[in-house]
C-alpha positions as CSV (number, residue, x, y, z in Angstrom):
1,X,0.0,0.0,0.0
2,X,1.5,3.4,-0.7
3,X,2.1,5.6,1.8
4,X,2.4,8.9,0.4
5,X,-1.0,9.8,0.4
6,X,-1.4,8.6,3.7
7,X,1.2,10.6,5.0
8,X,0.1,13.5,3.3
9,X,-3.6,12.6,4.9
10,X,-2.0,12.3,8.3
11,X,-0.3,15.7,8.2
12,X,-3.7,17.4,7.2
13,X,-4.9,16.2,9.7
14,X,-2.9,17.9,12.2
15,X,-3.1,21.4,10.6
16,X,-6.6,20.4,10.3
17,X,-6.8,20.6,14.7
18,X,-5.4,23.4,14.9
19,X,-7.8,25.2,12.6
20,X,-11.6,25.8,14.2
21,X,-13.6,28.7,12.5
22,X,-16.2,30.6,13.4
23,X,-16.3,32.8,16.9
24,X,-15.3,31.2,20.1
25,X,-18.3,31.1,22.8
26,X,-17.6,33.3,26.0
27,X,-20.3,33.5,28.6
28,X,-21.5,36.8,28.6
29,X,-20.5,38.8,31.9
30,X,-22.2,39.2,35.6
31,X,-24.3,42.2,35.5
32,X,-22.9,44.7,37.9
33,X,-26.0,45.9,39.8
34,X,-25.6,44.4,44.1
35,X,-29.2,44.9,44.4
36,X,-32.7,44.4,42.7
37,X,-34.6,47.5,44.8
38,X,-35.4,50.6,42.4
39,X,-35.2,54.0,44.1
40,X,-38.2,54.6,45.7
41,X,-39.1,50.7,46.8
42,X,-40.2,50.4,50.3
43,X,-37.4,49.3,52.3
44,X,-36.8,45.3,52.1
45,X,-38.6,43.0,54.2
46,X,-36.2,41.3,57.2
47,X,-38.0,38.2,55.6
48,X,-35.7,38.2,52.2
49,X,-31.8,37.9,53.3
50,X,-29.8,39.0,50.6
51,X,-26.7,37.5,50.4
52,X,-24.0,36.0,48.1
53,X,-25.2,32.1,48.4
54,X,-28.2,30.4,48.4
55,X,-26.9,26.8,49.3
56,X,-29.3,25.6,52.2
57,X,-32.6,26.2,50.1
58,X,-32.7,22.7,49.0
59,X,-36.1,21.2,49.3
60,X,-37.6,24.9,49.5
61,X,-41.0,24.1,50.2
62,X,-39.5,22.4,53.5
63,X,-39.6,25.8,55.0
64,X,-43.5,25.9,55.5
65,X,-42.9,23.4,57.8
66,X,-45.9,21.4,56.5
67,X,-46.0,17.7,56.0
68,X,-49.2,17.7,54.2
69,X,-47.5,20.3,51.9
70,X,-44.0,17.9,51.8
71,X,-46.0,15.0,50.7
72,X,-48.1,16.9,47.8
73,X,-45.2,17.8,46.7
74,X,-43.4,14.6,46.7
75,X,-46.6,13.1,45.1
76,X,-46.5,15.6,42.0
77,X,-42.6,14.9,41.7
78,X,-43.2,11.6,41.1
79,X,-46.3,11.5,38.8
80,X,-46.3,14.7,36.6
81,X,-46.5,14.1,33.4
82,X,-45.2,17.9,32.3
83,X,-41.6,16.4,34.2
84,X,-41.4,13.0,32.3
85,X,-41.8,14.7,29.2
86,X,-39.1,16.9,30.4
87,X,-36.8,14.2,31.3
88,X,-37.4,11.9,28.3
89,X,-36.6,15.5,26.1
90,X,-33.5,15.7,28.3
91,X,-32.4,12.0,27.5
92,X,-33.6,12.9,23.6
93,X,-30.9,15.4,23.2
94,X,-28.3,13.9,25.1
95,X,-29.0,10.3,22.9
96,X,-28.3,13.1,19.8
97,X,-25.6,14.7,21.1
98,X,-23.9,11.4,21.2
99,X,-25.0,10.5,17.6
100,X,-23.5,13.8,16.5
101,X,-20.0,12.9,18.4
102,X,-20.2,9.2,16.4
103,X,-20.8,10.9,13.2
104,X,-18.0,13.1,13.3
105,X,-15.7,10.7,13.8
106,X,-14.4,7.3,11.9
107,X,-16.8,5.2,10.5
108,X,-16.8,1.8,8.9
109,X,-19.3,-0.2,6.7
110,X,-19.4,-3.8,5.8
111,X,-21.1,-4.4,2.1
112,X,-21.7,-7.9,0.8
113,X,-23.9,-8.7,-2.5
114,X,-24.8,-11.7,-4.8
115,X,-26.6,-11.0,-7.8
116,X,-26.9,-11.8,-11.4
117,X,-25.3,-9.4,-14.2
118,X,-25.5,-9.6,-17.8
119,X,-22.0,-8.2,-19.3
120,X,-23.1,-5.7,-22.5
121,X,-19.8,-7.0,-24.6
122,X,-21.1,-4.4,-27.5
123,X,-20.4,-2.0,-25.2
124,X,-16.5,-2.5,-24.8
125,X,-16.4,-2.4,-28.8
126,X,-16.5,-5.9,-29.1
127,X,-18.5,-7.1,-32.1
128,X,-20.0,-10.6,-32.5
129,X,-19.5,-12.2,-29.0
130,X,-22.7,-12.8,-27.2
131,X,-23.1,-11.1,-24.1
132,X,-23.1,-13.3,-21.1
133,X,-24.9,-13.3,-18.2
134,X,-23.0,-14.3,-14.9
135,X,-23.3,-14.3,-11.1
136,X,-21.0,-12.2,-9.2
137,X,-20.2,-12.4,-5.7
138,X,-18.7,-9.4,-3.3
139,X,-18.1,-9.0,0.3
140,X,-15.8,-6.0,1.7
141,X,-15.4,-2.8,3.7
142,X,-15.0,0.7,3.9
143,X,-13.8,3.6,6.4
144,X,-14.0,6.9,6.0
145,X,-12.6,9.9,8.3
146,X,-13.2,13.4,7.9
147,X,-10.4,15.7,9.0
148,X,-12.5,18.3,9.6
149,X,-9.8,20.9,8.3
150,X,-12.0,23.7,9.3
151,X,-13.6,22.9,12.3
152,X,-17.1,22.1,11.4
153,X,-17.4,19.1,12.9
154,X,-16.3,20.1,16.2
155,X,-18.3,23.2,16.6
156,X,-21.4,20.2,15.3
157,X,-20.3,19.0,18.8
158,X,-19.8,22.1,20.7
159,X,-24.0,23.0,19.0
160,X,-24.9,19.6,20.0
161,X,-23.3,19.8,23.6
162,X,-25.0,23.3,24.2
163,X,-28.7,22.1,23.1
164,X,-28.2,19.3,25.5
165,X,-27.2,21.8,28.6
166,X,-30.4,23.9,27.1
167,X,-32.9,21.3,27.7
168,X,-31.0,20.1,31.0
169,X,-31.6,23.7,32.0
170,X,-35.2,23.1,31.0
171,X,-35.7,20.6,32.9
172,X,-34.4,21.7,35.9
173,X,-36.8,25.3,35.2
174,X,-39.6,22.5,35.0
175,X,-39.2,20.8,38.4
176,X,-38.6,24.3,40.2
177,X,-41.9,25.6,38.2
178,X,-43.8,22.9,39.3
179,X,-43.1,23.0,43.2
180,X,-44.2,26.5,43.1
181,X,-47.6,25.7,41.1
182,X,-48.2,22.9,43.9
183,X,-47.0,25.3,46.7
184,X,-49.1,28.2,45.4
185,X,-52.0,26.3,44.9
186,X,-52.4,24.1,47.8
187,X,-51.9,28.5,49.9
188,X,-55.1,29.2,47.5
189,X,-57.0,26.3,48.6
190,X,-55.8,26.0,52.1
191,X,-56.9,30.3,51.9
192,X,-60.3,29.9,50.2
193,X,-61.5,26.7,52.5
194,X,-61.0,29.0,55.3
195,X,-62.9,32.0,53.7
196,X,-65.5,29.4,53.2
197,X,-65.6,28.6,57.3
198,X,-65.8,32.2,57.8
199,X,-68.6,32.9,55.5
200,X,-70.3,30.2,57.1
201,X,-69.9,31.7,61.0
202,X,-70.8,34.9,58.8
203,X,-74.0,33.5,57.5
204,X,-74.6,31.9,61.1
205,X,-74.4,35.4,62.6
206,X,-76.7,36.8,60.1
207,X,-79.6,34.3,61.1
208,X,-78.7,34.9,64.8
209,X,-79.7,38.7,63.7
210,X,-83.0,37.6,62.2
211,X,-83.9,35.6,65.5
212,X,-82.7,38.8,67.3
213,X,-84.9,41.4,65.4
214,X,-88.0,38.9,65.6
215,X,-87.7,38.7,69.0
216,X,-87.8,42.1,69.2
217,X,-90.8,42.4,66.9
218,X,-92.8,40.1,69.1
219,X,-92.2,42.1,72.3
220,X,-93.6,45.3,70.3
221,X,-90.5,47.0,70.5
222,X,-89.1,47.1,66.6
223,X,-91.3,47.2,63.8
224,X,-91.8,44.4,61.6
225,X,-90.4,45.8,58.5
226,X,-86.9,46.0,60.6
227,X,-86.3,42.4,59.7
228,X,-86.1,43.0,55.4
229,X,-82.5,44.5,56.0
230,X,-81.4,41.5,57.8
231,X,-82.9,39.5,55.5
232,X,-81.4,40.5,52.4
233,X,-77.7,40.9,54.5
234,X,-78.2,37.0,55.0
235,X,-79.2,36.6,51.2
236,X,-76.1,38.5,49.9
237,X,-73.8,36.6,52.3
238,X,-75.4,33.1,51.2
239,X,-74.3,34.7,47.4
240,X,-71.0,34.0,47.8
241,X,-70.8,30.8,48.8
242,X,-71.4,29.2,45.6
243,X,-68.8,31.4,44.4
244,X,-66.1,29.9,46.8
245,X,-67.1,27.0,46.2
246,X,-66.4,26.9,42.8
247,X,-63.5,28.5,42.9
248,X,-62.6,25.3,45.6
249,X,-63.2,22.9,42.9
250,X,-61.2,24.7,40.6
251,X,-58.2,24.5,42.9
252,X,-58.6,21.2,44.0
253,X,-58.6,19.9,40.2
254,X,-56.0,21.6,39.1
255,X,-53.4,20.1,42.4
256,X,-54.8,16.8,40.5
257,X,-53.5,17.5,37.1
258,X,-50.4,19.2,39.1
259,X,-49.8,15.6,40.6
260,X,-50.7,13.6,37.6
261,X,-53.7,12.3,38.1
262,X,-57.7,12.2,37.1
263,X,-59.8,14.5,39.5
264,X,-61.9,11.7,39.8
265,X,-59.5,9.0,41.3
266,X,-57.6,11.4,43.5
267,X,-58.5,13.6,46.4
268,X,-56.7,17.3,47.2
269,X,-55.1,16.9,51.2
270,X,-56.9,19.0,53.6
271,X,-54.6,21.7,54.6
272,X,-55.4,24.6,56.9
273,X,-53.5,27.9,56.3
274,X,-52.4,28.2,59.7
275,X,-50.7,25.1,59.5
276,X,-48.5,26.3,56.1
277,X,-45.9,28.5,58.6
278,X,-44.0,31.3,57.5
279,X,-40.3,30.6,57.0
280,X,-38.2,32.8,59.2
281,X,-35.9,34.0,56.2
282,X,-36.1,33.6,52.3
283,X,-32.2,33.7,51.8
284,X,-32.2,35.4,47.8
285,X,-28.9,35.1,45.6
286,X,-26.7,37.9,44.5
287,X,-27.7,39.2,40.8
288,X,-24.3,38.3,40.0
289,X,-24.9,34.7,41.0
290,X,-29.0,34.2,39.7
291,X,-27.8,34.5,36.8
292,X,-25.4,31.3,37.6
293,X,-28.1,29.6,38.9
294,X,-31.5,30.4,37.7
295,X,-32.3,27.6,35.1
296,X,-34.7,29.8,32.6
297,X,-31.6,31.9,32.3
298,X,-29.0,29.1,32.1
299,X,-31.0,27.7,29.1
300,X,-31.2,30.9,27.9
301,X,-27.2,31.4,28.0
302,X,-26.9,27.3,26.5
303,X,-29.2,28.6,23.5
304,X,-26.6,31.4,22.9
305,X,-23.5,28.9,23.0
306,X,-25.2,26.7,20.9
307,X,-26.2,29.7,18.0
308,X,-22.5,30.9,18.4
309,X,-21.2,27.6,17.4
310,X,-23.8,27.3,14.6
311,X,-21.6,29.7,13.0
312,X,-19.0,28.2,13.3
313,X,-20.7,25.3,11.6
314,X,-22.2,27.4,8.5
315,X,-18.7,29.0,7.8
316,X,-17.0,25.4,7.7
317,X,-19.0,24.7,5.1
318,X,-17.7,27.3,2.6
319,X,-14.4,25.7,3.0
320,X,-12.7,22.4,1.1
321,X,-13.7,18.7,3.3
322,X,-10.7,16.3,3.3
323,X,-11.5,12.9,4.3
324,X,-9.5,9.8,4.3
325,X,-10.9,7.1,3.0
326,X,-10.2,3.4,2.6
327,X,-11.6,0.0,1.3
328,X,-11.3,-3.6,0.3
329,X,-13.6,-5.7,-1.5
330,X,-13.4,-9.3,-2.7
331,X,-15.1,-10.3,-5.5
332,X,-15.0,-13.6,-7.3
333,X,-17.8,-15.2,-9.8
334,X,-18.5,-18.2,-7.6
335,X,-19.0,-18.1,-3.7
336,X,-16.0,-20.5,-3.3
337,X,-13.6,-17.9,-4.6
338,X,-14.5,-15.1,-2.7
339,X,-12.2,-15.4,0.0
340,X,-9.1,-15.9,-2.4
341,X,-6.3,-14.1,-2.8
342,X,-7.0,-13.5,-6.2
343,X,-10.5,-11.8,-5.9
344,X,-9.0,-9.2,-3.5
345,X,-9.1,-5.2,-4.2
346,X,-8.8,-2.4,-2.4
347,X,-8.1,1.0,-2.4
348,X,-6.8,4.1,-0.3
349,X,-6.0,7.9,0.3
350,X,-7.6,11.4,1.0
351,X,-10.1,13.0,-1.1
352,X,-11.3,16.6,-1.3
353,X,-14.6,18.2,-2.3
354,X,-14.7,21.9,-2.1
355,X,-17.6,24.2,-3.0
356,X,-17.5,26.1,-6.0
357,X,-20.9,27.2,-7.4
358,X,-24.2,27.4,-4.7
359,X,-26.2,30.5,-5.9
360,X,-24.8,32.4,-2.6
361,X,-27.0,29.5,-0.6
362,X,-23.9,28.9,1.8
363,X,-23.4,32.8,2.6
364,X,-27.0,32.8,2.9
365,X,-26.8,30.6,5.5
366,X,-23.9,31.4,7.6
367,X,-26.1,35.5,7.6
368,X,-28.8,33.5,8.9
369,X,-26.7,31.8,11.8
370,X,-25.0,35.1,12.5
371,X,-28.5,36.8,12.8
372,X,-29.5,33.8,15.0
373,X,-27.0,34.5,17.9
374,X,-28.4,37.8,17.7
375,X,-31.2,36.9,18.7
376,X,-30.3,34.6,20.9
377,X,-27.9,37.2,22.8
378,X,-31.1,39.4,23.1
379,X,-33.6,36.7,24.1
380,X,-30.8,36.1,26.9
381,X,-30.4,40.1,27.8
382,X,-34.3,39.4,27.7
383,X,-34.4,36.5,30.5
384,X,-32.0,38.6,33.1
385,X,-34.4,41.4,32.9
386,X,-37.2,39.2,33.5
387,X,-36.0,37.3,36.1
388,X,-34.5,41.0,37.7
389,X,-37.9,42.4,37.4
390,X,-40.1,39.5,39.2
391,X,-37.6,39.3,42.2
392,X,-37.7,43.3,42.5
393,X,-41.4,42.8,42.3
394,X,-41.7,39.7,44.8
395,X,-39.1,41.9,47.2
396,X,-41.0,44.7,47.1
397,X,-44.2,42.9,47.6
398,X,-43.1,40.5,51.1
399,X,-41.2,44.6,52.3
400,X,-45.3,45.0,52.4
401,X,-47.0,41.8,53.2
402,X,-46.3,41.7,56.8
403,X,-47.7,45.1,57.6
404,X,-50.8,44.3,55.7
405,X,-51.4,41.3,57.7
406,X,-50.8,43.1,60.7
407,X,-53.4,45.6,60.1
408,X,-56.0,42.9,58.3
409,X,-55.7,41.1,62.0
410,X,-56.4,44.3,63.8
411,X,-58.9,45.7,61.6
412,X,-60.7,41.9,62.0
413,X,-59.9,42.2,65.9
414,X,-61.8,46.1,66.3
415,X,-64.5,44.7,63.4
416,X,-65.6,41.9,65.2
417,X,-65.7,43.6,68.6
418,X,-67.4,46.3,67.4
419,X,-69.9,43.7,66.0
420,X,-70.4,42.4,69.3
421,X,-71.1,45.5,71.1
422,X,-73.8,46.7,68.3
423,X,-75.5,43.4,68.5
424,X,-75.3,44.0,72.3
425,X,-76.4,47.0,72.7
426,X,-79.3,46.6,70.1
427,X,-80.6,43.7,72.1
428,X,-80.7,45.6,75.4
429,X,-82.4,48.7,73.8
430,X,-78.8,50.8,73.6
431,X,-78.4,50.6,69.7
432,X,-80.0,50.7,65.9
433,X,-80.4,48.2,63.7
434,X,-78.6,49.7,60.9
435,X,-75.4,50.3,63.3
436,X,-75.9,46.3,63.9
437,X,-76.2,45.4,60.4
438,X,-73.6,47.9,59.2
439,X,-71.2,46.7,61.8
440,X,-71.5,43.6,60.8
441,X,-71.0,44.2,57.3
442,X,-67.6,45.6,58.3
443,X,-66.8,42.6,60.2
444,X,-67.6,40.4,57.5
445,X,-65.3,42.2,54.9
446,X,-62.5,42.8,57.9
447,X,-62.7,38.6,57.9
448,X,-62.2,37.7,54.8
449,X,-59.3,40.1,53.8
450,X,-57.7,39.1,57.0
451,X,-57.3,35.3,55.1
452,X,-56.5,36.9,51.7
453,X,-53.5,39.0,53.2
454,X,-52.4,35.9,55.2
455,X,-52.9,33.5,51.8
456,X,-51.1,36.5,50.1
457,X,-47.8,36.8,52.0
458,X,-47.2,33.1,51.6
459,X,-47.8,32.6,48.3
460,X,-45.2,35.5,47.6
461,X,-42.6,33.8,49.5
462,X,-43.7,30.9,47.7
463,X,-42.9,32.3,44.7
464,X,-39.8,34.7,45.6
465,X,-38.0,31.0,46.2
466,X,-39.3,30.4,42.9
467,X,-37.8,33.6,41.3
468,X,-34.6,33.3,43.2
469,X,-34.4,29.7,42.0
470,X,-34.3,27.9,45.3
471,X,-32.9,24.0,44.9
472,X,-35.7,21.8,44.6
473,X,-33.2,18.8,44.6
474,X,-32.8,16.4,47.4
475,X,-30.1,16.5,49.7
């Protein structure tokens, strides 16, 4: 075998590593900004420590320091199906990532045929002698290596490598989304089950009223018409109950889809809001390191790596391919002679195909790919932003949360005692009906918002470990 070309193949080769082109990936730099307040926030709550790691948030949802809570969780890990999709995309791209490595490198094929073939003798100028029809027999291999003189291949791998850190990225943005669904759901049902206790002690008063005024109508001392206030206060309360309890519904079937399963073979855990604690502190990442640790924007910065190398990938192709490329075949006219000596061939050296006429198609393309990191640097720039934005806005909704469940509490307090004195008073002679009914009104509405601001600070903390991209890992 000669080994000139082989030579010559084999020093290609070696310029052929040290060439790559297209634009090296760098990832783009920590934004400078120590803080997410804008002037003019209200000062941040103690709640939200602001610090330079975030290491002990594993298992966030931990930190409400309810089982119930722990084991919905757990359940919706286990059997969403938005996850498995996510993991079996995950395992996708990484099984083509590896096909991608494979087929940049060596490859070999085994060929073998047995047929019949007539031999046209006219054709070969020869005049006179039948043609023949023979059998032939083959059986041999080929390999073929591209030297990738330019690079293409590789940056095929660095594209392929990026898309799989993308979707792993995804996936990770998928498990974190969903144990803030579950979270903020089961705070909206946990909240709207105990508005529906307190509309019911609500309607309960409002009867106790109506027996109150009739009483009074029978001993002569209140007209009868006094009652049709009452009356319709009771009706209006009764009102909203269908209303909450079809917003109940709503929330318990949509924990079902959450854990993967059919509302009708699954029931949502009972669990009361005052048993989902507050966490003590929310312990919320630097912006320098979110953006090393948030997943959205990880995938975001993996989508950018992987359009920079697509450049890489459309410029190679305006270049010459050299490959190496090798075989041997035996051939023979009868299966017995295949394997001799004689029926041997084979043949070896590089070969080079290089562009030369493509109506401006490959420019065309490597534009496109250029344009495509554009867009994929902004869609990035994009991501911060958005992630800055909803922790600014989750920071500066917990700096208020706490005061307005403090004066919820104190407004329900005064409400309700005030509702107690009017009812009181009316009953010994002391008081009006309307300053009954209107201070129960006022109790009523001091109730209710009293569970909304409660439901309301934990769902925000809910979500700011969300934002801030607390571990949802085990440890």
């Amino acid at each position: 075998m000669p080994k000139r070309p082989l030579l010559a193949g084999l020093s290609l080769a070696v310029l052929a590593a040290c060439t790559t082109v297209g634009p090296d990936f760098s990832r783009p730099a920590v934004p400078e900004q120590s803080g997410y307040a804008m002037a003019g926030d209200p000062t941040a709550s103690p709640i939200a420590a602001l610090g330079a790691t975030n290491a002990d948030a594993r298992e966030w949802w931990k930190a409400f320091n309810s089982p119930d809570l722990n084991a919905l969780v757990e359940q919706a890990l286990k059997g969403n199906p938005t996850l498995q999709a996510a993991d079996a995309a995950l395992a996708r791209v990484a099984e083509l990532e590896i096909a991608q490595r494979g087929e940049s490198g060596p490859s070999a094929n085994l060929a073998a045929n047995a047929g019949r073939q007539r031999v046209n003798t006219a054709a070969f100028g020869i005049d006179g002698f039948p043609s023949p029809t023979i059998s032939v027999f083959s059986i041999g291999t080929s390999l073929k290596y591209n030297l990738d003189l330019f690079g293409g291949e590789r940056r095929k791998n660095e594209t392929a490598a990026a898309r799989t850190e993308a979707q792993r990225q995804r996936t990770d943005a998928a498990y974190l989304n969903l144990t803030g669904a579950v979270v903020s759901r089961a705070i909206e049902l946990a909240a709207l089950r105990a508005q529906l206790t307190a509309l019911d002690g609500i309607i309960k008063v409002d009867s106790e009223t109506i027996d109150m005024i009739k009483r009074g109508i029978q001993a002569g001392g209140v007209p009868a018409a006094a009652v049709n206030p009452a009356d319709a206060q009771l009706a209006e309360d009764q009102a909203r109950r269908p209303t909450i309890l079809r917003s109940i519904s709503a929330a318990r079937h949509a924990l079902a889809l959450l854990v993967g399963q059919a509302p009708s073979s699954w029931s949502a855990p009972d669990i009361a809001l005052a048993s989902i604690s507050l966490p003590a502190s929310i312990p919320v990442s630097l912006p320098s390191e979110l953006v090393r640790k948030r997943p959205d924007i990880l995938a975001a910065e993996a989508d950018l790596h992987a359009a920079t190398a697509a450049i890489g990938v459309a410029d190679a192709a305006r270049y010459p391919s050299l490959s190496l490329d090798a075989s041997f075949v035996l051939t023979a006219l009868h299966p017995e002679d295949v394997f001799q000596y004689n029926s041997s061939g084979w043949s070896a050296g590089p070969s080079i195909t290089a562009p030369l006429f493509n109506g401006g198609s490959l420019e065309a393309r490597q534009r496109a790919a250029e344009a495509a990191a554009k867009e994929a640097e902004a869609n990035y720039r994009q991501t911060v932003l958005t992630a800055f934005a909803q922790v600014s806005d989750l920071l500066s909704a917990l700096s208020t949360d706490r005061e307005l469940v403090d004066a919820q509490t104190r407004s329900r307090d005064v409400a309700d005692k005030n509702s107690r004195l009017a009812s009181l008073g009316f009953e010994n002679g002391a008081g009006s009906l309307i300053s009954v009914i209107d201070a129960q009104r006022q109790a009523q509405r001091a109730r209710l918002a009293s569970i909304e601001a409660q439901a309301l600070m934990r769902a925000d903390m809910a979500a700011l470990f969300v934002a801030t991209a607390a571990d949802w890992r085990k440890n």
